[in-house]
N, C-alpha and C positions, 0 to 999 in steps of 0.2 A: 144184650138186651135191646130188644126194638123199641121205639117211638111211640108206639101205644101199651106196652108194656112199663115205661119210663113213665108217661102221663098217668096212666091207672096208680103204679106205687106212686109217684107224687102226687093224687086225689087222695090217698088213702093216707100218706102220711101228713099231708098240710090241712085237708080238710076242703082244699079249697083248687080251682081248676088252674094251671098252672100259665103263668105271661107268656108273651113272645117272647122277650128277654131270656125268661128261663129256660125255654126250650131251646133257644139259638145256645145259650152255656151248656144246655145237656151236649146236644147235638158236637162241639167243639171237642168236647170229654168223651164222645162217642157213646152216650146215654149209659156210661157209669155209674153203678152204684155212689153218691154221698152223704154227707151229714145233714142233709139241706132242709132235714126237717124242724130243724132248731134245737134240739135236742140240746141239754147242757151239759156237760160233764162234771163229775160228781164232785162238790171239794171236799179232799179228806180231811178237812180240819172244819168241816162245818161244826160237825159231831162237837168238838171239844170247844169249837166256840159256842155253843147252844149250852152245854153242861155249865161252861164259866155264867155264863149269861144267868141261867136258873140258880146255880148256887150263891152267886152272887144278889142276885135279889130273894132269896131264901135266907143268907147272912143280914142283909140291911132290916128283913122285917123282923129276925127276933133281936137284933141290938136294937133294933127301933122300940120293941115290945118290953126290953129288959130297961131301959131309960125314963119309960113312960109312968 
């Protein structure tokens, strides 16, 4: 990948025109493909932390509603 190739995808992935810093790090990597767009990785338990989260306050509203 060349230098303006590298700067174009990191415009298109950050949004934003890239430092000197970052281009001296491309350059080091030899304008490598990275993850450098911040990207996060998915957590596989978010899923099941989300479901406890809703069932759990789906449980407290009807014992709330059954006490009242």
């Amino acid at each position: 990948m060349t230098k303006e190739e590298w700067i174009t995808e990191f415009q298109v992935l950050n949004g934003r025109f890239p430092t000197e810093a970052e281009i001296q790090a491309a350059m080091a990597n030899q304008f490598q493909k990275t993850n450098s767009a911040g990207l996060r990785k998915f957590d596989s338990n978010l899923l099941l932390k989300i479901a406890l989260i809703i069932l759990m306050a789906v449980f407290g509203y009807v014992v709330g509603y059954l006490f009242v």
